[in-house]
VOGU-3710 file (C-alpha; in Angstrom, 3 decimals, decimal comma):
1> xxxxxxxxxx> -83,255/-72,995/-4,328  -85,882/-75,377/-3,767  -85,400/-75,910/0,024  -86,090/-71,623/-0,284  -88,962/-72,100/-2,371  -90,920/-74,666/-0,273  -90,362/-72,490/2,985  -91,400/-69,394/1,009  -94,973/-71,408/0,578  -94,852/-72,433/3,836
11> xxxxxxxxxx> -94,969/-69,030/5,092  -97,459/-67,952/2,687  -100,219/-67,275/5,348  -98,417/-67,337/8,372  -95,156/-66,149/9,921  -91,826/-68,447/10,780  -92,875/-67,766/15,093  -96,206/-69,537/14,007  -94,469/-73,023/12,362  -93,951/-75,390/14,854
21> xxxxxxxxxx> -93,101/-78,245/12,322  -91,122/-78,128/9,345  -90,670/-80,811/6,605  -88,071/-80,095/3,801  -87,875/-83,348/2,648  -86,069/-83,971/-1,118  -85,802/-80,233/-1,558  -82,251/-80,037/-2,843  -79,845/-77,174/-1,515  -77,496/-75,603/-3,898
31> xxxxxxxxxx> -74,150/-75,836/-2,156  -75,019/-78,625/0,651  -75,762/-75,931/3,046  -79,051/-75,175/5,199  -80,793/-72,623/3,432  -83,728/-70,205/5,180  -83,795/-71,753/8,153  -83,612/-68,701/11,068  -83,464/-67,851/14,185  -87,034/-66,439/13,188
41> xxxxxxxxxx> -88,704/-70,103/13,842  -88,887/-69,615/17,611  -91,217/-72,047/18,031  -90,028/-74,725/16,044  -90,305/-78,359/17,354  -89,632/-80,684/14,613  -87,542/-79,940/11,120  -87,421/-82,598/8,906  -84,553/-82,327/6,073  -84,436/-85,615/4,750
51> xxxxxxxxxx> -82,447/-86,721/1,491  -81,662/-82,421/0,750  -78,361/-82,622/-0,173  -76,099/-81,403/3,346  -72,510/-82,272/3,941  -72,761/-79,898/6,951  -75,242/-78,529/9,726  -72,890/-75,424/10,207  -75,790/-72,849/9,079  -78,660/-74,478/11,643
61> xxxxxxxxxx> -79,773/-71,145/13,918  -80,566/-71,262/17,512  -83,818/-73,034/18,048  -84,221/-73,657/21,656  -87,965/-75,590/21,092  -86,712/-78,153/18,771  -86,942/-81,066/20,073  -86,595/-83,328/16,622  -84,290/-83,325/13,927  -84,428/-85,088/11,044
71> xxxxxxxxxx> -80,859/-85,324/8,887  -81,351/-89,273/7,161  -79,497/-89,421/3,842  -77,452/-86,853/3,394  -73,764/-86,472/3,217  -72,809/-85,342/6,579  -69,254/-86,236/8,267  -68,636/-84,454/11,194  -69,471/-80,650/12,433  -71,936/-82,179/15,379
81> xxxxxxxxxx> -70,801/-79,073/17,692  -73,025/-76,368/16,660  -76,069/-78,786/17,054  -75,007/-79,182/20,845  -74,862/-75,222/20,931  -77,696/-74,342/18,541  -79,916/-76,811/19,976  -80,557/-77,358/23,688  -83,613/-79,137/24,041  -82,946/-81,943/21,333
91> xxxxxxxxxx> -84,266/-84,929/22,069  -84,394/-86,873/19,240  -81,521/-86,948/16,627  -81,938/-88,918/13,339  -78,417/-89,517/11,525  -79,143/-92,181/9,736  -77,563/-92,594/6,092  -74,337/-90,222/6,403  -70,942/-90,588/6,558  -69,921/-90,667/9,950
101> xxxxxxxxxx> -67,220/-93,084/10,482  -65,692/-93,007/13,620  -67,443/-92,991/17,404  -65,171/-90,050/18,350  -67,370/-87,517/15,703  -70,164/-88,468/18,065  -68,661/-87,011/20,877  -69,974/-83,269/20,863  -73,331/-85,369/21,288  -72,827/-85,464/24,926
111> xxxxxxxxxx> -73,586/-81,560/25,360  -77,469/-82,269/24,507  -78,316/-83,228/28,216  -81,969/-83,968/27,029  -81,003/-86,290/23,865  -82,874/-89,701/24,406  -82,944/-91,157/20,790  -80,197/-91,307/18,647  -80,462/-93,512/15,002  -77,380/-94,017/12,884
121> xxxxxxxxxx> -79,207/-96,877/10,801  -76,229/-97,116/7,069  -73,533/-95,283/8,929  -70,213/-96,404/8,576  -69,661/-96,005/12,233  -72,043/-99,185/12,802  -70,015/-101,400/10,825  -67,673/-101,367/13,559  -67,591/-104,378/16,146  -69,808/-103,666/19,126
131> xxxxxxxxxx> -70,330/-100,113/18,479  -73,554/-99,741/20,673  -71,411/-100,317/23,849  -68,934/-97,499/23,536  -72,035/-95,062/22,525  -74,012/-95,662/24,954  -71,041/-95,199/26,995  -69,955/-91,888/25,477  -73,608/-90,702/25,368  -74,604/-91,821/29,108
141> xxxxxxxxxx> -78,050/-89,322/28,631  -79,037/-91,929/25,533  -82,198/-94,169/26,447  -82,453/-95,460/22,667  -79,799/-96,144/20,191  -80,872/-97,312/16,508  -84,343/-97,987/18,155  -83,441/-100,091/20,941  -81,847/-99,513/24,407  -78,603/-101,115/26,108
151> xxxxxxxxxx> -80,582/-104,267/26,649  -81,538/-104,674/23,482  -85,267/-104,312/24,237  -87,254/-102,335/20,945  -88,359/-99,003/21,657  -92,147/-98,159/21,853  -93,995/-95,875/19,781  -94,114/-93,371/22,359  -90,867/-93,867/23,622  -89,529/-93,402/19,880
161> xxxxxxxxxx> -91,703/-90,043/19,463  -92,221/-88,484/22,854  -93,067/-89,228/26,342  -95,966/-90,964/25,960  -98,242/-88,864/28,383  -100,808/-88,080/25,555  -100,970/-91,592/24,388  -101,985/-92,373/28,065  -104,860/-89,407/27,785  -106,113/-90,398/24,671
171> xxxxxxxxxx> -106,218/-94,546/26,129  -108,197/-93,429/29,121  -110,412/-90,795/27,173  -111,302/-94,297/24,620  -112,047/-96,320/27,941  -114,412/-93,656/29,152  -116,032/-93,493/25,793  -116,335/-97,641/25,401  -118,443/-97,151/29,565  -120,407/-94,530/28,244
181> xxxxxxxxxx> -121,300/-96,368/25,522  -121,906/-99,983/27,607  -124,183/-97,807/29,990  -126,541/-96,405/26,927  -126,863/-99,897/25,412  -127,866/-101,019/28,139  -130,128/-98,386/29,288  -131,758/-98,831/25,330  -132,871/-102,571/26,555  -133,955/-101,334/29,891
191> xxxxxxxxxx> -136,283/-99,059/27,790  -137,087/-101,501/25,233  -138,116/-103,978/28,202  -140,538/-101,298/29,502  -141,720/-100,919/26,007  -142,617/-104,644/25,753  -144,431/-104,734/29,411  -146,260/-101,894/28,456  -147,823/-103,667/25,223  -148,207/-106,377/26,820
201> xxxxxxxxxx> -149,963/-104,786/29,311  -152,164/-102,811/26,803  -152,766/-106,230/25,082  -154,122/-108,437/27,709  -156,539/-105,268/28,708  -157,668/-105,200/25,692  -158,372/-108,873/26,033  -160,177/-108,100/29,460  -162,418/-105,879/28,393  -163,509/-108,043/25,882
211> xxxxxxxxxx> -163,816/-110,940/27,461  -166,086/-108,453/30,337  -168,172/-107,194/27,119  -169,248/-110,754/26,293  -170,120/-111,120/29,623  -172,493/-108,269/29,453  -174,118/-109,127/26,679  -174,379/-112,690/27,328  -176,630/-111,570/30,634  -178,523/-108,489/28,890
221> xxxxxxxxxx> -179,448/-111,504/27,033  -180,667/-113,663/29,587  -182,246/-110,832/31,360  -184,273/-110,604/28,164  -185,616/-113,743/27,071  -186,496/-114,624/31,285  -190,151/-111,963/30,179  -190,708/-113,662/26,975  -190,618/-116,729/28,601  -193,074/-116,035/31,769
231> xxxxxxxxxx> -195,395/-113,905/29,094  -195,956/-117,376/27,426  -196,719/-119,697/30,069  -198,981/-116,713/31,152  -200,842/-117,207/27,787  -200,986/-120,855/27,595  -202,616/-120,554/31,370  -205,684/-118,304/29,833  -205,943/-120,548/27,021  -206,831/-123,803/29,094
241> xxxxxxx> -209,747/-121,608/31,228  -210,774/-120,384/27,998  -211,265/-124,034/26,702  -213,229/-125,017/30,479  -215,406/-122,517/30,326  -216,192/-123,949/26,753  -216,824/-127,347/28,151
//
């Protein structure tokens, strides 16, 4: 009932075509049995049902979008077929936690031609001696097993979640951004160069015209005193005839 609940408020504003991810996490199913999941979610890409109870996959619809399915610890055994006929396009398969024991439950596995990741992280099956080799042999289309490939090397973050396209957009959209940003930094201390020529400039005219306004008045001055000067030698001249003629 509570797997039924939490898709019923999923859907509250929206309808099943429209979810494209689905995450059922801890909501408990009443007889181990998918529960509300249809055909209806057309457009369904991921569905999460972690820790909900199953000991089977039997009532999973057809759902040719999803690409990623999430089934860690739960109880399931066996019944892998109707994923390989309900599911086309899986790509990544999370099984880790159940209680598959034997490689050979694996086997309807190789019908997903698309499958690249498959984790079985606590299964009973990967207690056995060398179990990656025979997988990876029974599941030739498998690039990652348990998060690394056939050589052991770790999987990336995009090769562990997609394809890694959209992590190269985003990388050269940040790159673009950090040039932009170099160039208007840069063109900020052009300006700000300008800026400081300019005052400078404004500055030592200021100084200039200063310096030319002394100048000026330094010679209106001259120009000034030059008559005072003549007027009294001009006087003094009179002043000696005056005292002649006296004599």
């Amino acid at each position: 009932m509570e797997m039924m609940k939490r898709i019923s408020l999923e859907l509250r504003h929206r309808s099943p075509s429209e979810v494209q991810e689905l995450v059922l996490d801890n909501c408990r199913t009443s007889d181990g049995k998918m529960e509300g999941i249809t055909a209806e979610f057309s457009n369904l890409e991921l569905l999460s049902l972690i820790n909900v109870g199953l000991t089977s996959v039997a009532g999973i619809p057809k759902l040719d979008k999803l690409k990623k399915l999430e089934l860690s610890d739960n109880r399931i055994s066996g019944g892998l077929e109707v994923l390989a006929e309900q599911l086309v396009n899986l790509t990544h398969l999370n099984l880790s936690g159940n209680k598959f024991k034997d490689i050979s439950t694996l086997e309807p596995l190789k019908k997903l031609p698309q499958l690249k990741s498959l984790d079985l992280f606590n299964c009973e099956v990967t207690n056995l001696a060398d179990y990656r080799e025979p997988i990876f042999k029974l599941l030739p289309q498998l690039t990652y097993l348990d998060g690394y490939d056939i050589d052991d090397c770790e999987a990336s973050d995009s090769d562990g979640e997609g394809d890694g396209v959209e992590d190269d957009d985003e990388e050269e959209g940040e790159s673009e951004e950090e040039e932009d940003d170099d160039e208007d930094v840069a063109a900020e201390d052009d300006d700000d160069d300008d800026s400081c020529d300019d005052d400078d400039d404004e500055v030592n005219g200021d100084v200039d015209s200063e310096d030319d306004d002394d100048e000026e008045d330094e010679e209106d001055n001259d120009e000034g005193s030059s008559p005072v000067k003549g007027e009294k030698r001009k006087r003094d001249a009179e002043d000696e005839e005056e005292d002649e003629d006296d004599d």
